[in-house]
N, C-alpha and C positions, 0 to 999 in steps of 0.2 A: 588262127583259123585261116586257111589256103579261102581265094577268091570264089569259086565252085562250092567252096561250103559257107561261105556267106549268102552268096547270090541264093544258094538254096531256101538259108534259114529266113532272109528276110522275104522272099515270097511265100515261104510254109505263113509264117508269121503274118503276112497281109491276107492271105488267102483263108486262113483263120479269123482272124478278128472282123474281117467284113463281116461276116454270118451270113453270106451272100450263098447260096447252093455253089458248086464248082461246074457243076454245067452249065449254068449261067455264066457265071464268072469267064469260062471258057467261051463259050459263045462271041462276050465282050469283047475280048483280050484275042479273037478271031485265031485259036488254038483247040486242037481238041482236049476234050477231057482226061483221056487217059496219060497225057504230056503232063497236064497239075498233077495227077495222082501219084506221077511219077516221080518228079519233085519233090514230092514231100511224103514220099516213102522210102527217099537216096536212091531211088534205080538210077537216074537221069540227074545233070544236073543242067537247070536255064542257060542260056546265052544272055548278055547283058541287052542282044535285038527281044529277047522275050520277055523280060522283066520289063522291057520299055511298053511290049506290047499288053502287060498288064496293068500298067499304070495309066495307060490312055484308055484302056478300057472301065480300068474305076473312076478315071475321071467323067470322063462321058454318062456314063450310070450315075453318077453324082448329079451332072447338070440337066439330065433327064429329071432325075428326083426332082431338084431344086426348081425348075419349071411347075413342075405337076404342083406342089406347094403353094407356089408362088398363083397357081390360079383358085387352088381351093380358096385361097388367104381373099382373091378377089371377087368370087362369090360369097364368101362371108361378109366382105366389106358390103357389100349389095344389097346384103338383107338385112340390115341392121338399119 
């Protein structure tokens, strides 16, 4: 498998398993949408600068989440 068809598969592959919408995901990852859709339809293939910029943006989304969590868990603890 050439570099361009790695880079492709494992963002096809993250950009799926999120379950995240791709305009979202795009939003994140500060890309348009039509750029994912292209990707993981073989028009286009990523730069290893866009896969970085999708991996900061699922990180980011993650520690967003993990926040929101982290306060429900302490209004729980509050009313117990």
């Amino acid at each position: 498998m050439s570099r361009p068809e790695k880079l492709r598969k494992v963002v096809s592959e993250a950009l799926l398993e999120s379950e995240l919408p791709r305009t979202l995901l795009a939003k994140d990852a500060r890309l348009g949408r039509a750029t994912l859709e292209a990707w993981i339809s073989g028009l286009r293939n990523p730069s290893p600068e866009s896969l970085a910029q999708i991996a900061d943006g699922l990180e980011q989304r993650g520690k967003r989440l993990q926040r929101l969590a982290a306060r429900i868990r302490e209004v729980l603890a509050e009313c117990d």
